[in-house]
N, C-alpha and C positions, 0 to 999 in steps of 0.2 A: 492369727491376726489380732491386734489390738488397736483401740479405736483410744486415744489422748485427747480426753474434753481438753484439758489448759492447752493443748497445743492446735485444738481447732482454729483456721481461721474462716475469717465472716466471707471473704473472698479466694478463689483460687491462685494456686500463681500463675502467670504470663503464660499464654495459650498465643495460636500460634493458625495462620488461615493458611488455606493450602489452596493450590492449584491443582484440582485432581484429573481431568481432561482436557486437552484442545482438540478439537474436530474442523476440520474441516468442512465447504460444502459439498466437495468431493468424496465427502465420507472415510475420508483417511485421518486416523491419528496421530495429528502432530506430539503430543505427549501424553503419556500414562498416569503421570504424577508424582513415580518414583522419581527420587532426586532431582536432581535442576537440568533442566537441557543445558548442553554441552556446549554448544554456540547455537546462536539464534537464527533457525531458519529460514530459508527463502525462500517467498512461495512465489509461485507463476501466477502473474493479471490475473486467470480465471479463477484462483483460489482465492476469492475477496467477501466472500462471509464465513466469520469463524465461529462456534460457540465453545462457550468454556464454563469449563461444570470445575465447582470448588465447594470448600466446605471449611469449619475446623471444629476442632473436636473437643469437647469441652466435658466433665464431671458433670456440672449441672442439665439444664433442660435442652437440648441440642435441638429442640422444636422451634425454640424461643430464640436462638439464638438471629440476629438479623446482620446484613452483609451490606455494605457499601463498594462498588467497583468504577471504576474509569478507565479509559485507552488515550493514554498520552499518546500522542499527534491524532486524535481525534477528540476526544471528550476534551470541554473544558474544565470542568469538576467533577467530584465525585457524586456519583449517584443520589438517590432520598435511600435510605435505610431500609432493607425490605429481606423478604423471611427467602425470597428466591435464589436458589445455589447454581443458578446459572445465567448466562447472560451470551446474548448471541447481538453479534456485529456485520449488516450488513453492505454490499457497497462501498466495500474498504477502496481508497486509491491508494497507488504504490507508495511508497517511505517507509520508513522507521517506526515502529508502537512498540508499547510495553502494555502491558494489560497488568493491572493492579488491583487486589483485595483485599480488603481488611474487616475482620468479625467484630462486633458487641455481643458481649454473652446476657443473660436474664438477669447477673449482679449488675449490668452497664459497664464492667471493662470491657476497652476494645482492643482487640489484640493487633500484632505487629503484622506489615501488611507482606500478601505474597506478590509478587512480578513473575510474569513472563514474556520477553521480548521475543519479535519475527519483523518479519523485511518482507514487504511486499513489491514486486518486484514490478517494472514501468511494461506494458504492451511493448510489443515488437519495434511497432513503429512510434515507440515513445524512449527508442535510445539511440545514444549519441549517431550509431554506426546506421541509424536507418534518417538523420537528420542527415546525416555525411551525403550518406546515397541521394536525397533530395535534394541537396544542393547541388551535389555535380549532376542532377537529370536537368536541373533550371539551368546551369551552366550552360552544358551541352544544348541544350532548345534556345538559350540567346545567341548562342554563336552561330547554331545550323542555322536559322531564322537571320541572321546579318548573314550571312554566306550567302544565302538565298538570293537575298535580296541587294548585294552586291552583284551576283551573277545576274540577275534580272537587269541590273541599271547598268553594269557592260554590254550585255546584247542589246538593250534599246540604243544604246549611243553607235553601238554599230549600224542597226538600222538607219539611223539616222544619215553618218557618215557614208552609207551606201546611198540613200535617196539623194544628200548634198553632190556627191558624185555623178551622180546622175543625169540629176536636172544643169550641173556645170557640162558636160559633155554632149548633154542636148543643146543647151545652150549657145555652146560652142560649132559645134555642128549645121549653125542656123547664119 
């Protein structure tokens, strides 16, 4: 090994944040860190707080180093700057995120940022097929409800035509 003072530089080259975990709160992991997921998961209503553990890895002080993160369709910006390698979200509603990180190392470059996207998926009864089903139940109940009550308003007029009946044949009778 040889160490080149005239080829020293004052800074490293471009370093690089990584996404090293996503956990679930069902304690399952959504990813390892190796490579990028393949397509972006879909998780079930009840999987709606994630945490993700990241890092990146730098020559210099990796103590020092400090991490900015955000969850587009939740976060409106990124983070304050803090030495924490993880960050947990919870409460998610269903749509679309990406979860995004990007490093400052102890010279103050900041490196290029990581993403990773997931879909959270809407409750049961918060899709199209269960909105469908409520409508034709509301359907179904205004029309039994006017049946009803058509039936109800032919028997009284029967009533009725039987007691007109009646009292004309007593009537008559007299």
């Amino acid at each position: 090994v040889r160490f080149d003072l005239s080829r020293a530089q004052a800074q490293p080259p471009g370093f690089q944040a990584l996404v090293r975990r996503v956990v679930s709160n069902q304690d399952r992991m959504l990813f390892g860190g190796f490579g990028t997921a393949a397509a972006p998961p879909a998780l079930a209503a009840y999987e709606d707080t994630l945490r993700f553990e990241f890092g990146a890895p730098t020559f210099l002080d990796e103590s020092a180093t400090e991490y900015q993160s955000r969850l587009d369709g939740f976060d409106g910006d990124w983070s304050a700057w803090t030495r924490d390698v993880r960050r947990e979200y919870t409460n998610l509603g269903s749509g679309d995120f990406t979860f995004r990180v990007r490093a400052r190392n102890l010279a103050g470059q900041v490196s290029e940022e990581a993403s990773y996207g997931f879909t959270i998926l809407p409750p049961w009864y918060r899709t199209w097929w269960a909105y469908g089903a409520a409508a034709l139940l509301l359907a179904l109940g205004v029309f039994g409800v006017d049946r009803f009550q058509r039936r109800r308003l032919i028997g009284k007029e029967r009533e009725r035509a039987q007691f007109a009946e009646a009292r004309l044949r007593a009537g008559a009778a007299e």
